[in-house]
N, C-alpha and C positions, 0 to 999 in steps of 0.2 A: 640438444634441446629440441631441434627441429622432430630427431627421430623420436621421441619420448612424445610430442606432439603427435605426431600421423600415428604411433602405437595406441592413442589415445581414442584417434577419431577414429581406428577401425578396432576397435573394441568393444563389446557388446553391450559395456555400458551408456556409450555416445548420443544412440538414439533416444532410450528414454530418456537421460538428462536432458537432452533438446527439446524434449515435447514434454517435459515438465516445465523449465522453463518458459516453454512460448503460453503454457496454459496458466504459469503464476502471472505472468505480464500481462495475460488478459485477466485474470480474476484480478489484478490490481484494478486494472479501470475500471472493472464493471464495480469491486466496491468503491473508490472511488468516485465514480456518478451515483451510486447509492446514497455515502452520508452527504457529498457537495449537493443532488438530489431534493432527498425526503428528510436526513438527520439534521444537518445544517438549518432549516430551515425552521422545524419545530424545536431548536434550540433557540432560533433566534424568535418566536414566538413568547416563549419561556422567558426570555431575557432581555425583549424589545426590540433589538435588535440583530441586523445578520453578521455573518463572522468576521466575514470581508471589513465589515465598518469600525471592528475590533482595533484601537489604535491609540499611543497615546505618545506625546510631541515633548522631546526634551531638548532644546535648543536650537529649532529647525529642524532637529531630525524625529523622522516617522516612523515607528515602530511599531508595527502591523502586526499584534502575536493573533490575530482572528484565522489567520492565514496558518499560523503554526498550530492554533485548534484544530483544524480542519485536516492537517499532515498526521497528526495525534491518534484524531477518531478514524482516517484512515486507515492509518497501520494496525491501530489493535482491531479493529473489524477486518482486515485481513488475515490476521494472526489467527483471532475468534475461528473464520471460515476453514483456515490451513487444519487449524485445529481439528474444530469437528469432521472434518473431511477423512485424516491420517490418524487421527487418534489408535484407533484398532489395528493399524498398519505396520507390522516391526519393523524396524530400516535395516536391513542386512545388507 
């Protein structure tokens, strides 16, 4: 396992994988501060309210889905950007 590992990391696939990787982790945050941002908030203009306050209480407990809105419109505004980004791009 170890050698199928270091076969791995000197491999000539290693590098790009890594710097793909480090460049989804940062296109996460930057959408991410995008809809938590500027989308979140013209939702909650539309709706009255922001997402965060999204919540509703069944026996003392707090169920905050405004939070899981916002995970939501994360991910596919991520996906949307991978999208367009790779679309034209074969993965061989």
């Amino acid at each position: 396992m170890v050698v199928d590992f270091r076969e791995f990391c000197l491999s000539e696939l290693f590098i790009p994988l890594s710097a793909a990787f480090i460049l989804a982790l940062a296109l996460d945050r930057t959408v991410e501060q995008f809809v938590s941002s500027w989308l979140t908030p013209l939702i909650g203009i539309a709706f009255g309210e922001h997402h965060d306050d999204l919540v509703f209480t069944i026996r003392d407990s707090k169920f905050t889905y405004g939070t899981f809105i916002d995970s939501f419109l994360n991910t596919r505004k991520c996906s949307a950007i991978i999208h367009c980004f790779f679309k034209d791009h074969a993965l061989t």
